[in-house]
DRENDREN-49245 format. One line per 8 residues: number of its first residue (from 1); their letters; for each residue x negated, y negated, z of N, C-alpha, C, CB. Coordinates in pm, 1 decimal, decimal comma. Glycine has a CB too. Layout:
% DRENDREN-49245
NUM> a> X Y Z X Y Z X Y Z X Y Z | ... .
This chain:
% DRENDREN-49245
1> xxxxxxxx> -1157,7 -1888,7 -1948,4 -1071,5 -1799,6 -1870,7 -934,4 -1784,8 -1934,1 -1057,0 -1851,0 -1728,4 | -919,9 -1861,8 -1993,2 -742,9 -1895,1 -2031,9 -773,7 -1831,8 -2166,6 -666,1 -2094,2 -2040,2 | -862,3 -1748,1 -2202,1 -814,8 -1667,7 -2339,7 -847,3 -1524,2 -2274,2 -916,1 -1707,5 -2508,3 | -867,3 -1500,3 -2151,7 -853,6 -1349,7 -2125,4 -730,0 -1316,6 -2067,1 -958,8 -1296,2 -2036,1 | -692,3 -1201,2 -2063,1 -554,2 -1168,4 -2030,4 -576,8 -1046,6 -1894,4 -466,3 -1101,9 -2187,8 | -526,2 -1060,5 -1790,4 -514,2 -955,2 -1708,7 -423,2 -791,4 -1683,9 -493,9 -1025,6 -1631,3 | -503,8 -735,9 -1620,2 -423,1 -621,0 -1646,4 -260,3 -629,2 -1556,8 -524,0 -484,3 -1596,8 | -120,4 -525,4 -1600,4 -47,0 -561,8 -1566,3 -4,3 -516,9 -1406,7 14,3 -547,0 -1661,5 .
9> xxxxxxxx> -72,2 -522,8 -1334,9 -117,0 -486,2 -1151,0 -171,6 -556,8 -1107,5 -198,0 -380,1 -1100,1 | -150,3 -597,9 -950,8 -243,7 -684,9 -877,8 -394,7 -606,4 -871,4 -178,4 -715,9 -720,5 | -452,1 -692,3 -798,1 -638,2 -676,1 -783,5 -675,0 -542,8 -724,4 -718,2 -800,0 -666,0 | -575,0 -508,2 -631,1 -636,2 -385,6 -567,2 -599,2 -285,5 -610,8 -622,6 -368,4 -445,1 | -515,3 -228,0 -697,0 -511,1 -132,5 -756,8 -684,2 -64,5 -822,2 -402,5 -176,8 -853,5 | -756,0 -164,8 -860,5 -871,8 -203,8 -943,3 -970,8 -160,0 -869,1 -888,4 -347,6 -978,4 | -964,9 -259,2 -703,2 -1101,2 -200,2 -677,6 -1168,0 -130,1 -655,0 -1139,8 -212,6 -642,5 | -1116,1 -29,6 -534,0 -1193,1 94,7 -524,6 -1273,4 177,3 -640,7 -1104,8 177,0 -477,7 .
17> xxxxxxxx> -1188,1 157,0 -823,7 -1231,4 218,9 -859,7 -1393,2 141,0 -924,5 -1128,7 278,7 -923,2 | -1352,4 -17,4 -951,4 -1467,0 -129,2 -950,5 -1618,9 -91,2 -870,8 -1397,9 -265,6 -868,6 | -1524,8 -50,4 -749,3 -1637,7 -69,2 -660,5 -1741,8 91,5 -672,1 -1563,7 -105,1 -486,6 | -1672,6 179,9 -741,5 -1727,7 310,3 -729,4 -1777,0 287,4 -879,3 -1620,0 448,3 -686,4 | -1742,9 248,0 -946,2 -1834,6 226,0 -1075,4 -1998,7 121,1 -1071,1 -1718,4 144,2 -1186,2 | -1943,5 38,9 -988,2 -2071,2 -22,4 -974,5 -2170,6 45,1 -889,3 -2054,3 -149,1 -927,0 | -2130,1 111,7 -813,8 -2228,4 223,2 -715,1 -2299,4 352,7 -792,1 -2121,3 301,4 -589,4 | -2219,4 367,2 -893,4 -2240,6 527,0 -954,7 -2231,9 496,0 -1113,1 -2099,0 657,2 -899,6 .
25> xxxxxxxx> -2220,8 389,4 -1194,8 -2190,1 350,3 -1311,6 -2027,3 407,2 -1368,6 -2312,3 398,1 -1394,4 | -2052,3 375,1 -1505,5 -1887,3 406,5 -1557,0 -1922,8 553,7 -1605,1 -1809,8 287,8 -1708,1 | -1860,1 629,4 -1571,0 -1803,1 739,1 -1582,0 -1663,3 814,6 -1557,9 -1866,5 777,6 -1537,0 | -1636,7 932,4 -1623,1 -1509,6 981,9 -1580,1 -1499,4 1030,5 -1410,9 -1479,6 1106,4 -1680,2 | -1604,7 1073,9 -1353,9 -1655,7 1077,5 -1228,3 -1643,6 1014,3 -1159,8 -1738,8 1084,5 -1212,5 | -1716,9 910,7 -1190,0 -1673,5 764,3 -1098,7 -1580,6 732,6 -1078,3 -1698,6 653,9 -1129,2 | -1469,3 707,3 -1187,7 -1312,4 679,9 -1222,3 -1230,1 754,6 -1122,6 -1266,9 731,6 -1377,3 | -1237,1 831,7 -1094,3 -1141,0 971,0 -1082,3 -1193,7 1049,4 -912,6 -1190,1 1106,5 -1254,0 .
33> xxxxxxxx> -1311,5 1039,5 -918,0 -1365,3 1097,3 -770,5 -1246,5 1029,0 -623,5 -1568,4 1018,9 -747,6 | -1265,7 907,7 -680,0 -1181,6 825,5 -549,3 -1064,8 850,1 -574,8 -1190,4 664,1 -529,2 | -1036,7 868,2 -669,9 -836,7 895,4 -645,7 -799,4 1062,1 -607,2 -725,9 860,3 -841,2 | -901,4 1110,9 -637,4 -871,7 1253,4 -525,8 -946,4 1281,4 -429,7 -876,0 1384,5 -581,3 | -1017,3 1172,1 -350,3 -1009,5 1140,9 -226,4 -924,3 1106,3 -153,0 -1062,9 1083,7 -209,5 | -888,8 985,6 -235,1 -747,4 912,0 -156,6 -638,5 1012,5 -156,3 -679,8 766,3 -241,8 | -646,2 1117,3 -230,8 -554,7 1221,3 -228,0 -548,7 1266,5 -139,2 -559,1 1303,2 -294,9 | -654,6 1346,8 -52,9 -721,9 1403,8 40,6 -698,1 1336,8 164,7 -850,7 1410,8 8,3 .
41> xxxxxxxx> -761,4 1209,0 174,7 -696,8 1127,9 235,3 -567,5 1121,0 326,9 -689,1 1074,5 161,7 | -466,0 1127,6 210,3 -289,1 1098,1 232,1 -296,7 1220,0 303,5 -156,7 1090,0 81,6 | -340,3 1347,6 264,2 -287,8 1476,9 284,2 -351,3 1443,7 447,4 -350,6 1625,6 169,6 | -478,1 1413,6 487,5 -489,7 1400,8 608,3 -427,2 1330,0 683,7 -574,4 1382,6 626,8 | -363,5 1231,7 674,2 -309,6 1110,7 748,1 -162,8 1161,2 733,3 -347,1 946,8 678,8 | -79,9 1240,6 686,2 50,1 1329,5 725,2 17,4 1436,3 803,4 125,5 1389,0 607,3 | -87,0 1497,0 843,1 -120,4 1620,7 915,4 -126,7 1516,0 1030,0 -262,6 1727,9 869,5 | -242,3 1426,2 1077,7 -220,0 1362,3 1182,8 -143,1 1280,5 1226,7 -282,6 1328,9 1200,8 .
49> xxxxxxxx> -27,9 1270,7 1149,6 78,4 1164,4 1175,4 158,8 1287,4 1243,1 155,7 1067,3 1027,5 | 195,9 1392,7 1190,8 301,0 1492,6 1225,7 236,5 1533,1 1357,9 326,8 1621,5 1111,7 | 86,0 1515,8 1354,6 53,9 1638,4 1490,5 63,8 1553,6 1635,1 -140,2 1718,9 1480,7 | 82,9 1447,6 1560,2 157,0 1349,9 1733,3 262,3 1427,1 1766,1 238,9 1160,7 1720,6 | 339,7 1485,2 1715,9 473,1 1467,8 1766,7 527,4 1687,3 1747,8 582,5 1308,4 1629,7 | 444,8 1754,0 1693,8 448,8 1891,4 1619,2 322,4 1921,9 1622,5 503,5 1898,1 1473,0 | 338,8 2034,1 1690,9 251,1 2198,2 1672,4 171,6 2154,6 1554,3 361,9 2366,7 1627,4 | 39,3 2234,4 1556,3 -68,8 2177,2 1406,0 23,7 2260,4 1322,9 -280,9 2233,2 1387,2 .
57> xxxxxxxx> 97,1 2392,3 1301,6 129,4 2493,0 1187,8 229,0 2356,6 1140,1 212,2 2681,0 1233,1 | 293,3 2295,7 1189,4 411,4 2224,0 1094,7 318,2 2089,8 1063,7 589,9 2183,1 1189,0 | 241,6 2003,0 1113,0 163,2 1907,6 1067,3 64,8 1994,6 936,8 76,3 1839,8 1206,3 | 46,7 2121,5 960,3 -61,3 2161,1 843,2 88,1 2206,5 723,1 -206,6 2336,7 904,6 | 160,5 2205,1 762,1 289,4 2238,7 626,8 318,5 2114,7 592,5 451,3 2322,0 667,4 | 333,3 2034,5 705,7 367,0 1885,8 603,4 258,0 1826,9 542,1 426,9 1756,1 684,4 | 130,8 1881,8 547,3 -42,2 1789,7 505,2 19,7 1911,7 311,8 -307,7 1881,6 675,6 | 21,9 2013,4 359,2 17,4 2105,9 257,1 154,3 2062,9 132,2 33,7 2266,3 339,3 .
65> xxxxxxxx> 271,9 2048,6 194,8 380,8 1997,1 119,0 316,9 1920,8 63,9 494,3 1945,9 173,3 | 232,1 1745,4 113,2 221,2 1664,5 29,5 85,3 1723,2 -120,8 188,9 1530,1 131,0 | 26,2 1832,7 -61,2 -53,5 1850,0 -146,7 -33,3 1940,5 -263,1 -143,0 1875,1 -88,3 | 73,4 2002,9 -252,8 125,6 2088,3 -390,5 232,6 2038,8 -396,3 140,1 2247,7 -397,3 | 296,5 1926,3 -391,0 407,1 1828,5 -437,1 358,4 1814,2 -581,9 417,5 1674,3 -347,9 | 469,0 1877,1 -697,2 359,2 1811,8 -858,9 336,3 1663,3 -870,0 445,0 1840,4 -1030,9 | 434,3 1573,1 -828,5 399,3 1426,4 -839,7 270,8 1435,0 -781,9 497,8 1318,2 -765,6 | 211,9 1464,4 -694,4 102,3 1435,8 -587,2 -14,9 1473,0 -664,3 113,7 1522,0 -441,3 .
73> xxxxxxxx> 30,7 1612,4 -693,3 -139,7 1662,9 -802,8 -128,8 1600,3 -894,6 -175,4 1823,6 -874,4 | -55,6 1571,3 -988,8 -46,3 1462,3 -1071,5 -139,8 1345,0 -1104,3 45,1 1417,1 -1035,0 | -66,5 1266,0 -970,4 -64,0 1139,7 -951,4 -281,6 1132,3 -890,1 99,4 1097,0 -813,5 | -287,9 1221,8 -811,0 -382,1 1215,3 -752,0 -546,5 1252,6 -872,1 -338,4 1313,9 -626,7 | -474,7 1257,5 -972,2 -562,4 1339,4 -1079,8 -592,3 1213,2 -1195,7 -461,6 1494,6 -1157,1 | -604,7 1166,8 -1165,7 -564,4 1011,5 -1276,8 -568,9 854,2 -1278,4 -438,6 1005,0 -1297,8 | -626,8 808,7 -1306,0 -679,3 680,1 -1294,4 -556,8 558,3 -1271,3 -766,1 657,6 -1429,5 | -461,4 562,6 -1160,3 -391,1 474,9 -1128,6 -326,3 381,9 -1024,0 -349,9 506,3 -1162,3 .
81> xxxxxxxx> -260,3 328,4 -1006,0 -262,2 275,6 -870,2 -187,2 342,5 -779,3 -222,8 149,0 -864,6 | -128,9 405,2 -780,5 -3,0 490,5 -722,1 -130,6 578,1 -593,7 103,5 629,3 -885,9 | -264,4 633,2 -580,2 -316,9 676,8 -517,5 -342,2 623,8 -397,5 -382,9 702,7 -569,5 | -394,7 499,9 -433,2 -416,3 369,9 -298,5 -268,2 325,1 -277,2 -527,8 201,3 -351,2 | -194,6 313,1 -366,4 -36,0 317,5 -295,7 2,0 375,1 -173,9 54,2 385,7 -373,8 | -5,5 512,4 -222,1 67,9 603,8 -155,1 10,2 620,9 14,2 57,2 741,5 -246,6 | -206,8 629,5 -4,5 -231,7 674,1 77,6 -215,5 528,3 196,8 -355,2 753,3 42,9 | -212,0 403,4 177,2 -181,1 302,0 215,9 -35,1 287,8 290,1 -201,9 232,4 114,0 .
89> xxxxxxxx> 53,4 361,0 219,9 186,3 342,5 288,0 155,5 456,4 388,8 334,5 360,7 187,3 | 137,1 560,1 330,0 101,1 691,2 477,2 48,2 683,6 571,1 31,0 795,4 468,1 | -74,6 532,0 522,5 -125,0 521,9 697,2 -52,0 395,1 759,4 -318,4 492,2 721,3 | 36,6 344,8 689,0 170,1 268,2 700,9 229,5 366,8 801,2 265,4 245,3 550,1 | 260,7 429,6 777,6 365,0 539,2 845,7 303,1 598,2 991,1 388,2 682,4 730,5 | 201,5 673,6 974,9 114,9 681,4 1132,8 98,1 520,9 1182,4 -75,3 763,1 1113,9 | 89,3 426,0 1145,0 74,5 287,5 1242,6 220,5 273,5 1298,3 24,2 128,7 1148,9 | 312,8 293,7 1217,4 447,6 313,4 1301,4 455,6 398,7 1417,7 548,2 366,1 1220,0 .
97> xxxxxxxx> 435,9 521,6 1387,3 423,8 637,3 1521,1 377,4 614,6 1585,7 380,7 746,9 1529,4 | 223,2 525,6 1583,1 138,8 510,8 1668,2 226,7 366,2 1762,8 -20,1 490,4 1586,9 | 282,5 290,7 1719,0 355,3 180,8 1759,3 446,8 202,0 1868,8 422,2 131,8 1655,4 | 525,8 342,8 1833,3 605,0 380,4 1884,4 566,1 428,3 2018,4 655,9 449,3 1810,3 | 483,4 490,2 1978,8 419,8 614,6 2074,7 344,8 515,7 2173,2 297,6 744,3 1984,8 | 301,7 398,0 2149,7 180,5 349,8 2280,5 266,2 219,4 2312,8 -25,1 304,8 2221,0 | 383,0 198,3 2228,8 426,6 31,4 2245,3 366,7 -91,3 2235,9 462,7 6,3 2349,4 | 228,7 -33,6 2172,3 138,3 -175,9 2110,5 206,9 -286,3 2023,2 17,2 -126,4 2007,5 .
105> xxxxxxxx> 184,6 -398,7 1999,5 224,3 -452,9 1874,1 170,0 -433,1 1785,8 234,0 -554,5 1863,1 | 5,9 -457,7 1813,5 -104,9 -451,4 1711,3 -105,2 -270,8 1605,9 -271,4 -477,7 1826,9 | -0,6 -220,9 1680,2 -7,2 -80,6 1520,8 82,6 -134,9 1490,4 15,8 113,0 1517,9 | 192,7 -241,8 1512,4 283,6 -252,6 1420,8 265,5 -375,2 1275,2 401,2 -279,4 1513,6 | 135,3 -436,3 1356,5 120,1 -569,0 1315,0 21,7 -508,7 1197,8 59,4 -690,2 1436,3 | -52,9 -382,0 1223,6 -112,7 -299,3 1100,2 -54,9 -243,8 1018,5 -178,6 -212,4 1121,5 | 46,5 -224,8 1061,8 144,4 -150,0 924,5 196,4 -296,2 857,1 318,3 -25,2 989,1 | 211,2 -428,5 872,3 249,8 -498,4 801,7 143,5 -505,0 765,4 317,1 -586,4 826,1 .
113> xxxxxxxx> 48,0 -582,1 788,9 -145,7 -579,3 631,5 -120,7 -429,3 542,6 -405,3 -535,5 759,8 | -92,6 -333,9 619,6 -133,3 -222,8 545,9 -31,7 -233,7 420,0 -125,0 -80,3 635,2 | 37,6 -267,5 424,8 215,4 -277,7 349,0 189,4 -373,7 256,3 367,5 -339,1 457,1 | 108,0 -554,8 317,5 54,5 -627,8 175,4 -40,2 -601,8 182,6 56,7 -763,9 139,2 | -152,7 -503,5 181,5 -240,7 -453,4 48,9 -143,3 -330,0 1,2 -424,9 -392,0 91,2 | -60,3 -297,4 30,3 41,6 -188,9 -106,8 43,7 -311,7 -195,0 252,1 -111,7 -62,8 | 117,5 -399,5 -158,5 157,9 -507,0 -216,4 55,2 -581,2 -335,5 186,9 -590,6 -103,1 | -26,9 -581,1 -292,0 -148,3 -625,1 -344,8 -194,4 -512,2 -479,3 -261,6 -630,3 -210,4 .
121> xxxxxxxx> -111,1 -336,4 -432,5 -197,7 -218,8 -501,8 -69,0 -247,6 -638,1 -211,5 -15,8 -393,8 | 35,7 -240,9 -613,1 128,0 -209,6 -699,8 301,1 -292,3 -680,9 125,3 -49,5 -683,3 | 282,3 -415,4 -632,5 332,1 -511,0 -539,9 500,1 -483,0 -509,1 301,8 -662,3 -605,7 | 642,1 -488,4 -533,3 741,4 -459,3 -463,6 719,7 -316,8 -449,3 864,9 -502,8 -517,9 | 692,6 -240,8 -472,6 708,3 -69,2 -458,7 674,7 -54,9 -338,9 616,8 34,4 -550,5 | 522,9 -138,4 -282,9 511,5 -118,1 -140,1 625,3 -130,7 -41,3 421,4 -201,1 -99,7 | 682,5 -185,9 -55,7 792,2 -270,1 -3,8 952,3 -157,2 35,0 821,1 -402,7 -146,1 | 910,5 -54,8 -41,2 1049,8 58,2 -46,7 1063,4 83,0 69,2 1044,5 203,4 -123,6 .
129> xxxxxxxx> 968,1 87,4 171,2 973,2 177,0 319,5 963,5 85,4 405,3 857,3 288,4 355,1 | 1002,2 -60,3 384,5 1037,4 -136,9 523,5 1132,8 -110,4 607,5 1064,7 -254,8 508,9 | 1294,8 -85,9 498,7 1366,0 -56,6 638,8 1351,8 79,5 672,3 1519,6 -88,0 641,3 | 1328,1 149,3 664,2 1287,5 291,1 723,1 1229,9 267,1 863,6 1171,1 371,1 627,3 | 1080,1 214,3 789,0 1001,9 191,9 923,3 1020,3 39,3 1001,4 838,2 211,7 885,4 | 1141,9 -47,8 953,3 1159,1 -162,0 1048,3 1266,8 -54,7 1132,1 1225,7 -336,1 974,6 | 1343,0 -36,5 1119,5 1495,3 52,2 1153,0 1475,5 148,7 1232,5 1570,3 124,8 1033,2 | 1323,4 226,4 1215,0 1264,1 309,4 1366,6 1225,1 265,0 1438,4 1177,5 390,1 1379,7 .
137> xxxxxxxx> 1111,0 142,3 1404,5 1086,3 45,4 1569,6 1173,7 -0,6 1680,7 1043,5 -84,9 1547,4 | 1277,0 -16,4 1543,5 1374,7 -132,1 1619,9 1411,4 -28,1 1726,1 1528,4 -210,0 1522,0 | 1470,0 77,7 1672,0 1554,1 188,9 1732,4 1496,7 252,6 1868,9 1566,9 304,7 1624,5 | 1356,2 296,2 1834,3 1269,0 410,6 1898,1 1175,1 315,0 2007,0 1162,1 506,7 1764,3 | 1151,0 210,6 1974,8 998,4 174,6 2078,7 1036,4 130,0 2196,1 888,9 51,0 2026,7 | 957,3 153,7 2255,9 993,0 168,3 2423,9 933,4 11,1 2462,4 888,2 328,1 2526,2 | 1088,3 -55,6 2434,4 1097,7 -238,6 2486,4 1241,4 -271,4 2496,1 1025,7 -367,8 2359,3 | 1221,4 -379,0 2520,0 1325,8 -476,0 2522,8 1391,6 -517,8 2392,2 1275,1 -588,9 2583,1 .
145> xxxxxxxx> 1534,5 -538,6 2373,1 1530,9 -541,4 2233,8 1477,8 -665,0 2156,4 1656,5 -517,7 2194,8 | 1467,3 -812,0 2255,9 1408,8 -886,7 2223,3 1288,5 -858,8 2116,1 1388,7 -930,4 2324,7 | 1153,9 -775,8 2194,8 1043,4 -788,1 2210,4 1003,5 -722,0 2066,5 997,9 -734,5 2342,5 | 1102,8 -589,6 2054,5 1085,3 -513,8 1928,7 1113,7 -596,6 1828,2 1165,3 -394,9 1915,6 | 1212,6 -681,5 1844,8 1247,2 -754,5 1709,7 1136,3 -890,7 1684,2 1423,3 -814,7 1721,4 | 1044,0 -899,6 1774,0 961,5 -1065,2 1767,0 845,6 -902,7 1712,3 917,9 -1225,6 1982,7 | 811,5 -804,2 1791,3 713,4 -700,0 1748,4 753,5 -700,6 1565,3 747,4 -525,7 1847,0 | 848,6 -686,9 1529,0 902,8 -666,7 1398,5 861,3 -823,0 1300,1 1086,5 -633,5 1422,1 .
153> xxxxxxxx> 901,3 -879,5 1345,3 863,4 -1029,3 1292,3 728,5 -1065,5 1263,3 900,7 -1130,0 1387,7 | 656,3 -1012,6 1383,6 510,9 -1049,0 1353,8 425,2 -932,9 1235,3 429,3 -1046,8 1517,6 | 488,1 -813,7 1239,8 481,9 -730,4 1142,6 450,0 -799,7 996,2 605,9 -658,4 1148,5 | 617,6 -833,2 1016,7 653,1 -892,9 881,6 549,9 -1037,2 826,5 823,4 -941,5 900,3 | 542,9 -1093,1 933,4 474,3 -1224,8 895,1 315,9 -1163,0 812,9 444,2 -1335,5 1063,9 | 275,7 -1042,3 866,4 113,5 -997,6 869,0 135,2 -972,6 724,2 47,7 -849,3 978,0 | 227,7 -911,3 700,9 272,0 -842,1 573,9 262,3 -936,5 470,2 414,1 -785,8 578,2 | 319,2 -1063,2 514,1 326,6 -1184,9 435,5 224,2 -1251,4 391,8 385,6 -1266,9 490,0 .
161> xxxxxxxx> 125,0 -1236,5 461,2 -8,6 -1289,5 464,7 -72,7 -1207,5 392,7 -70,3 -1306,6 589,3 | -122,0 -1082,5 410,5 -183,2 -989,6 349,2 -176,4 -985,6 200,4 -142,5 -883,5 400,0 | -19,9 -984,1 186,5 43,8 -1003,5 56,0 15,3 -1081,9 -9,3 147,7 -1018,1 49,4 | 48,3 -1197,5 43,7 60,4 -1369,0 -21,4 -12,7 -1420,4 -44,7 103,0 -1467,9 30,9 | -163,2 -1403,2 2,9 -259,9 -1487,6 -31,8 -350,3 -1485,6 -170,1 -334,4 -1477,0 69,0 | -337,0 -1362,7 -216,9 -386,4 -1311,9 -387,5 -263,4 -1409,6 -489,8 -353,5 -1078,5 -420,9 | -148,4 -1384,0 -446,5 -19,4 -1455,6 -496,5 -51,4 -1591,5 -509,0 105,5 -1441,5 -402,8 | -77,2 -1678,2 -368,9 -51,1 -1796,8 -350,3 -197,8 -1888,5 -474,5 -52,7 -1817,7 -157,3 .
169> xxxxxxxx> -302,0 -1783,6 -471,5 -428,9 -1824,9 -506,8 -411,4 -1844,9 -681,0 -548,3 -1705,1 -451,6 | -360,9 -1734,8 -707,9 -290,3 -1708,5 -873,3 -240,7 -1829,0 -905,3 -155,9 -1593,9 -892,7 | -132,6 -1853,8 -829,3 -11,9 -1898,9 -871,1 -47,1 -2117,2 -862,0 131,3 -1808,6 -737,0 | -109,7 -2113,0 -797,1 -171,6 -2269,5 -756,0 -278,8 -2308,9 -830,9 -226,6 -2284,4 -608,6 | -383,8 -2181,3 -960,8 -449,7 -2226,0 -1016,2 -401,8 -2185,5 -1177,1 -568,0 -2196,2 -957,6 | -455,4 -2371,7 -1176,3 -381,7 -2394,1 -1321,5 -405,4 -2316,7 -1440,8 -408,1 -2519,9 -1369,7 | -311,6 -2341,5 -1512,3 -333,7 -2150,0 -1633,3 -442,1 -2147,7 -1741,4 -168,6 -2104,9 -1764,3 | -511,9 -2288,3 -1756,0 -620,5 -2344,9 -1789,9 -745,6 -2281,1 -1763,9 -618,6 -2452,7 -1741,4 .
177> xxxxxxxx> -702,0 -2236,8 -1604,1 -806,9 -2212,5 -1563,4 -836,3 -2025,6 -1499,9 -815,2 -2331,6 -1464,6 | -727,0 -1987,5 -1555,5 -740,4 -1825,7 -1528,4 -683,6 -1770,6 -1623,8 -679,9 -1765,1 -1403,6 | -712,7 -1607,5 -1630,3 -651,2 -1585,0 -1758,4 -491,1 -1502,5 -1715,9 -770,1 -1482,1 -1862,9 | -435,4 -1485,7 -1842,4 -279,6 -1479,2 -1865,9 -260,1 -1417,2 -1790,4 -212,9 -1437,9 -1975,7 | -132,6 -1414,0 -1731,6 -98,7 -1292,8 -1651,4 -48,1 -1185,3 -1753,4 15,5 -1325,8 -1536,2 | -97,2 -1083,1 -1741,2 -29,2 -972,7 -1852,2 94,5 -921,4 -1774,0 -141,0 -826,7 -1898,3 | 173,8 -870,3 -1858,7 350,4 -828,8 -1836,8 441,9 -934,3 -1780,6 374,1 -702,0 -1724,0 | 393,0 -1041,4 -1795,1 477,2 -1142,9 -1760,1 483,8 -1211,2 -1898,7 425,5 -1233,0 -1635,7 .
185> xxxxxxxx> 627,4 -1311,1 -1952,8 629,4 -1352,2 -2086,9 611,0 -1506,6 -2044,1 771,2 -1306,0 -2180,0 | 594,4 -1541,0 -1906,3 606,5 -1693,2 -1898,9 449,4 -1751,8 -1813,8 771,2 -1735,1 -1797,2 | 356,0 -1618,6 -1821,2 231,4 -1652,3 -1739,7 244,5 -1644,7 -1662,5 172,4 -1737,8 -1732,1 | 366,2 -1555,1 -1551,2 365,5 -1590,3 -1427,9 335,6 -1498,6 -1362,3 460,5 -1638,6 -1386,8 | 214,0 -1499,0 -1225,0 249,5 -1399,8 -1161,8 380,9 -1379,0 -1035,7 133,2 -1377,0 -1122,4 | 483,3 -1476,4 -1011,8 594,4 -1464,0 -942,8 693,7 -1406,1 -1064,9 636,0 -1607,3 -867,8 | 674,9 -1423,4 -1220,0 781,4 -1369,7 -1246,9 734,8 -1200,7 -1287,4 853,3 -1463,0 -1359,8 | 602,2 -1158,2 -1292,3 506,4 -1046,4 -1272,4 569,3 -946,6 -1133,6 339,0 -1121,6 -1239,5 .
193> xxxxxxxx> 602,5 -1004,8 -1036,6 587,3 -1016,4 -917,0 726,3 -902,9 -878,0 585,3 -1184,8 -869,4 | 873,0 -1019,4 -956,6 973,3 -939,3 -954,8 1054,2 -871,2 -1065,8 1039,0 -996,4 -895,8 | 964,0 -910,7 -1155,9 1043,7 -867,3 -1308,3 967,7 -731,6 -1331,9 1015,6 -994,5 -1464,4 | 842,0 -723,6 -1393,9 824,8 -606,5 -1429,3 755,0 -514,1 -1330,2 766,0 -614,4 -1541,4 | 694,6 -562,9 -1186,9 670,3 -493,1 -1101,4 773,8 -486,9 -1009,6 566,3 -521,3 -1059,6 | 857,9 -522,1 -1037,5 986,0 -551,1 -893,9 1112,9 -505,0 -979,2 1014,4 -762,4 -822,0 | 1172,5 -590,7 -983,7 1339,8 -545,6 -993,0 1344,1 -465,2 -1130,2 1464,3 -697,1 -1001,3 | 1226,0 -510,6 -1227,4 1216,6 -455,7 -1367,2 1213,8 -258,9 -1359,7 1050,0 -533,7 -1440,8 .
């Protein structure tokens, strides 16, 4: 194990497309089908995020914005992690509304898992839209301010978990026994973590 080297992204960036190759073999097809799904996807999960709250014509302009956005056709056209990113934080974003809107914890406690598997897809980047969506709960959900902020906590903790456990598993087995971390210069995936996926 300790003479293979890993790619420079956590695991889930990988699988969906893993998992569609082993179903359908390696092809450009295979590769590529799921990331303009997940395209498809995002574009759906902003139409139904908006149509909570807006008329379908402005939920179908904001589904449509995200879909002739050039980053989006782009991004959605191409074998990378940024697809399961994106569509992951978007249904990040409806678990907020939905949080808001019913005063559950449990959509809020889904947008933190949903946030560490970003974490997991392309690891601090997930992370850009916490205070956004901590800073609307806090603000908008119909509680006590106590309750929103322990609602917020447990978020965060889910987030932590979701996140942490690919991390914690890496990082506790000896380097002997897995292979290198790639884009890191010291084998690490914590310095992976904030150097060239994080602050880098």
């Amino acid at each position: 194990a300790a003479n293979a080297i890993t790619v420079d992204k956590p695991p889930a960036s990988l699988w969906i497309m893993a998992l569609s190759v082993r179903m359908f073999g390696l092809s450009s097809w295979s590769i590529l089908v799921p990331q303009a799904l997940m395209g498809v996807a995002a574009v759906g999960v902003v139409y139904a995020t908006l149509r909570r709250r807006f008329p379908a014509g402005i939920a179908l302009l904001g589904g449509a914005i995200l879909a002739v956005t050039p980053v989006a056709t782009l991004m959605f056209r191409f074998n990378n992690p940024d697809a399961l990113l994106v569509l992951l934080m978007t249904i990040a974003g409806y678990a907020v509304v939905r949080a808001i809107d019913t005063g559950r914890a449990r959509w809020l406690i889904g947008t933190g898992v949903l946030l560490g598997f970003g974490f997991l897809t392309k690891q601090l980047q997930a992370f850009v839209v916490i205070p956004g969506f901590a800073l609307t709960y806090l603000i908008c959900a119909p509680h006590p301010l106590l309750r929103r902020i322990r609602h917020t906590l447990l978020a965060g903790l889910a987030m932590m978990l979701a996140a942490g456990w690919w991390i914690a598993i890496v990082e506790l087995t000896p380097a002997r026994y897995r292979p290198y971390i790639g884009g890191s210069q010291r084998n690490s995936i914590l310095e992976l973590t904030f150097g060239y996926n994080g602050l880098g």
